[in-house]
C-alpha positions as CSV (number, residue, x, y, z in Angstrom):
1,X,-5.1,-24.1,-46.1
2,X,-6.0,-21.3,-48.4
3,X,-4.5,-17.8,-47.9
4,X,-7.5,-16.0,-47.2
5,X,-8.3,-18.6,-44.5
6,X,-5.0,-18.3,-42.9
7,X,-5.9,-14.4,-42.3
8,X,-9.1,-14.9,-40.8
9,X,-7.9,-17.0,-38.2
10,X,-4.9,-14.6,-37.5
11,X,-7.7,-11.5,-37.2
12,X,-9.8,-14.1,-34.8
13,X,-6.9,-14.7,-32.6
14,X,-5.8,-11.2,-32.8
15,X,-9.1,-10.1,-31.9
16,X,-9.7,-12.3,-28.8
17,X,-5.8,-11.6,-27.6
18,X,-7.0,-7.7,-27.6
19,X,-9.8,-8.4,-25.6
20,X,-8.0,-10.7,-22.9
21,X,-5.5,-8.4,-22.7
22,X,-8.1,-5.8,-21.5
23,X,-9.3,-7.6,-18.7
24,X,-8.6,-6.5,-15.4
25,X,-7.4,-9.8,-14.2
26,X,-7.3,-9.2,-10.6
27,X,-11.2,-9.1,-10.2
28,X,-11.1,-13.1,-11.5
29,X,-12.3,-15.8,-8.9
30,X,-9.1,-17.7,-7.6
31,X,-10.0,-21.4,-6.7
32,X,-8.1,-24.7,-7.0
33,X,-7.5,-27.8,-5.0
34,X,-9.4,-27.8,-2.1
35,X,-9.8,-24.1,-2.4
36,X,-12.9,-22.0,-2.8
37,X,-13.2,-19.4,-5.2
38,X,-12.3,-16.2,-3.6
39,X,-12.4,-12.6,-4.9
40,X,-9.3,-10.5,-5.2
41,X,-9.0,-7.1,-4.2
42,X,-9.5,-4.1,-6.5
43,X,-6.9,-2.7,-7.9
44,X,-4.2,-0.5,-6.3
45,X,-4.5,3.5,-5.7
46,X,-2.4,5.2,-8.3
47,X,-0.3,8.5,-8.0
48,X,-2.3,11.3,-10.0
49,X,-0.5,13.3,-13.0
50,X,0.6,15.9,-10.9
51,X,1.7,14.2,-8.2
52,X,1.8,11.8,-5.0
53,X,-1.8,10.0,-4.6
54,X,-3.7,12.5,-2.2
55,X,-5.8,11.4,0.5
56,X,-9.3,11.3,-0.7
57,X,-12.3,13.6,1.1
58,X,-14.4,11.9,3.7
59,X,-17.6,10.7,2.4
60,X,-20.1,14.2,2.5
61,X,-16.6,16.4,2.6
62,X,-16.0,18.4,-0.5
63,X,-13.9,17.0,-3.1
64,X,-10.6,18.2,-3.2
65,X,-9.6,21.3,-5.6
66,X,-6.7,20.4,-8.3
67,X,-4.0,22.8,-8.5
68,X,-3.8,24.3,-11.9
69,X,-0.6,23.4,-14.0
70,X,2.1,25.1,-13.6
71,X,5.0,26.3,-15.7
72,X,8.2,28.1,-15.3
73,X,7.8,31.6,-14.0
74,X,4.1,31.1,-13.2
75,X,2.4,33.0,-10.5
76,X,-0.8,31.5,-8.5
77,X,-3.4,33.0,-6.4
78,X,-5.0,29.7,-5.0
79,X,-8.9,30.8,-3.6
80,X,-9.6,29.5,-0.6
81,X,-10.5,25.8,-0.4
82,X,-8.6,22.4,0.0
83,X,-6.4,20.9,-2.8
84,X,-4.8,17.7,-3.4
85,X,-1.1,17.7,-2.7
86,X,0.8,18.1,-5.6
87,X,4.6,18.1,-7.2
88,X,5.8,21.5,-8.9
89,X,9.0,20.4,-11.2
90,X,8.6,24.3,-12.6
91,X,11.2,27.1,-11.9
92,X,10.5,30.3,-10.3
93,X,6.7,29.5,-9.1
94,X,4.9,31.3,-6.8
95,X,2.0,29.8,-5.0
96,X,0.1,32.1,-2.9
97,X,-3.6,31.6,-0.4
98,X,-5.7,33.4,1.5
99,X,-4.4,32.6,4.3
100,X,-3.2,29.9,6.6
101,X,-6.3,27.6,7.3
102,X,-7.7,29.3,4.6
103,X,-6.3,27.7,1.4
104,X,-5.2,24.3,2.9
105,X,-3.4,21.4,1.0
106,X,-4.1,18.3,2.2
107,X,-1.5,15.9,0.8
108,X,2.5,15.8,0.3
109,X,4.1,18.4,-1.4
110,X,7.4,17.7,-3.5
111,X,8.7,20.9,-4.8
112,X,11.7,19.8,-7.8
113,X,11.7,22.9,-9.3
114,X,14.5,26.1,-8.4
115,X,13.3,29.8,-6.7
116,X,9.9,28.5,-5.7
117,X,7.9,30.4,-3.4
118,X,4.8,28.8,-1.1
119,X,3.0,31.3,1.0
120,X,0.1,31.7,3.1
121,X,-1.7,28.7,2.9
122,X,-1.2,25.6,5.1
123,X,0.4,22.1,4.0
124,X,-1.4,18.9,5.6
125,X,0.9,16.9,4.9
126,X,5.3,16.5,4.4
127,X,7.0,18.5,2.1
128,X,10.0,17.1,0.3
129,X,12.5,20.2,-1.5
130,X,14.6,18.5,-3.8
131,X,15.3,22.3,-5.6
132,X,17.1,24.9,-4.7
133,X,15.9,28.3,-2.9
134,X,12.9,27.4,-2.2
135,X,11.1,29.5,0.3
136,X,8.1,28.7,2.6
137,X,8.4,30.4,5.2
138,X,4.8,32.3,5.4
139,X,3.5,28.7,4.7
140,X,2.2,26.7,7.6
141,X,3.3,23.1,7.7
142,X,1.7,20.3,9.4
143,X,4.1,17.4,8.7
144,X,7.4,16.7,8.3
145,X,9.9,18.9,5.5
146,X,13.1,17.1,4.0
147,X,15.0,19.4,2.2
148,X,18.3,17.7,0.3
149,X,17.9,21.2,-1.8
150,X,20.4,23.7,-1.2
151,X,19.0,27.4,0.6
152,X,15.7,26.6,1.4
153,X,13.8,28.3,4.2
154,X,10.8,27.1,5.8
């Protein structure tokens, strides 16, 4: 076999690998023995970037808001409105609404980071403090808050 043949069978098989490797195979019909082909379920809800996977809106609800990144020492007036739940591994954030049933997350919230402040606004889901000093007590929480953080108030 010459060289150059060689290579354009490696490319060929290279090239048809990619593409299998692309497929989504849980959408292929299972079928065997005695069995008829079925269809398998779609694939599985994933947790977003910046967090826990949030409940989605009802169908003619708005969508949910995103909250906006944050970073050590950052400081966020949320509008009012309903946001996906989220996971703040930042230091020294404060998170602020409009008001309690105003500015509404609706989803867990994991707060990581140390000296975090949550206030005015209302959680619709459980809150999980893993940092330290974390306060949230002008916060109103509808679920459940573990806190193996040290000095949190809530």
């Amino acid at each position: 076999m010459k060289r150059s043949s060689f290579y354009v069978i490696i490319v060929i098989v290279l090239i048809t690998f990619a593409g299998c490797a692309s497929m989504d195979l849980g959408q292929l019909p299972v079928s065997g023995p005695g069995r008829a082909p079925s269809k398998a379920a779609g694939p599985a809800p994933q947790a977003g970037p910046s967090g826990p996977a949030a409940p989605k809106a009802a169908a003619g609800a708005p969508a949910l808001k995103t909250v906006p990144a944050l970073s050590n020492n950052a400081e966020i007036q949320l509008e009012e409105g309903a946001y996906k739940g989220l996971t703040i591994t930042a230091n020294k954030v404060v998170l602020t609404g409009k008001g309690a049933g105003k500015t509404v997350i609706k989803g867990d919230v994991e707060i990581r980071g140390n000296n975090c402040i949550i206030r005015n606004l209302t959680i619709e889901g459980n809150v999980i403090i893993k940092g330290n000093n974390a306060d949230l007590k002008n916060a109103r929480i509808k679920g459940k808050v573990e806190s193996p953080g040290k000095n949190n108030s809530w």
